[in-house]
N, C-alpha and C positions, 0 to 999 in steps of 0.2 A: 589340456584346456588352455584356450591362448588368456591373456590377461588384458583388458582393455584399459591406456591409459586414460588417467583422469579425467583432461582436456576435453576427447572424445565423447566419455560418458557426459560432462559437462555440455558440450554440446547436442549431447543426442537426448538430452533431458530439455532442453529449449523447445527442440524438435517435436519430441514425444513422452509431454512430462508425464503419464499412466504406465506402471507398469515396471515390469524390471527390466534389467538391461537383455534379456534373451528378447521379449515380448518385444522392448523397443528397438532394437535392430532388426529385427522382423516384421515388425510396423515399417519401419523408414526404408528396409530394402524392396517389401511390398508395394508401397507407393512411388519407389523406382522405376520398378519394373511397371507397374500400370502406365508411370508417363511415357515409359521408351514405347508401352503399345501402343498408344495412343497416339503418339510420330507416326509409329511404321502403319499404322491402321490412314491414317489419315496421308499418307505417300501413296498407300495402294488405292484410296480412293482418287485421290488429285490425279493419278498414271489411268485410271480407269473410264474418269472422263474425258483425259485428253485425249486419249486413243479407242476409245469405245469400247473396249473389251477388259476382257480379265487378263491376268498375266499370262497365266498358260496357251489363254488365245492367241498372244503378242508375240511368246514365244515359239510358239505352234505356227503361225501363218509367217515366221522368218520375217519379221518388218522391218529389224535389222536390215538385213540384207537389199530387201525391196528398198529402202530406202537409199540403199547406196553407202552404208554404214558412215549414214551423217552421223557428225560427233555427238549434237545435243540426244538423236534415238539410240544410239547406244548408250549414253550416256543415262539415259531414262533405263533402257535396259538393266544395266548393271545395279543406277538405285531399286527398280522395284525389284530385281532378286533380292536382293538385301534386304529391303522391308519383308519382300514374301520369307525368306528366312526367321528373320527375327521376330514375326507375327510367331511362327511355329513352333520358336526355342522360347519364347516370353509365354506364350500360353502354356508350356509343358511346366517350365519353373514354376509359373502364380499356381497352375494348381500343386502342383509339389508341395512350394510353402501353405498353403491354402487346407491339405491334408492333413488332417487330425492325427496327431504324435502316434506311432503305433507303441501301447505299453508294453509287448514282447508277450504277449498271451496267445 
């Protein structure tokens, strides 16, 4: 079991005065992760209407390419995998944390 200094828990009590210190770094890593989704959710929509399709479209129809691998469409490129990634890895975590403790029965 790691040991949390002070400090920490003193700040993570500002953060999230309910609760114990399990409960509130679970609260504050929770609301973490919701804002990174909420980035990546909000990049794949801004990339969706700048180019009218979904990503797989984007990647599917080579627009790279078409394009001439101008730098700001790859550029797009490379962010929306990243978002498309991290929608994918952030929703698997939230529900992870989100899933009620298994008591080993």
């Amino acid at each position: 079991m790691t040991t949390v200094p002070a400090k920490v828990l003193e700040a993570l009590t500002t953060l999230e005065p309910e609760g114990d210190a399990d409960t509130k770094i679970a609260k504050v890593v929770e609301e973490a992760l919701v804002r990174r989704l909420n980035h990546y959710q909000y990049v794949d929509r801004q990339l969706q209407q700048k180019y009218a399709m979904t990503f797989a479209q984007f990647r599917d129809s080579q627009t790279v390419q078409q394009k001439g691998y101008a730098f700001d469409v790859e550029s797009d490129f490379w962010e929306w995998e990243l978002a498309q990634d991290g929608l994918r890895t952030l929703q698997r975590q939230l529900s992870e944390l989100r899933r009620p403790p298994d008591d080993g029965r």
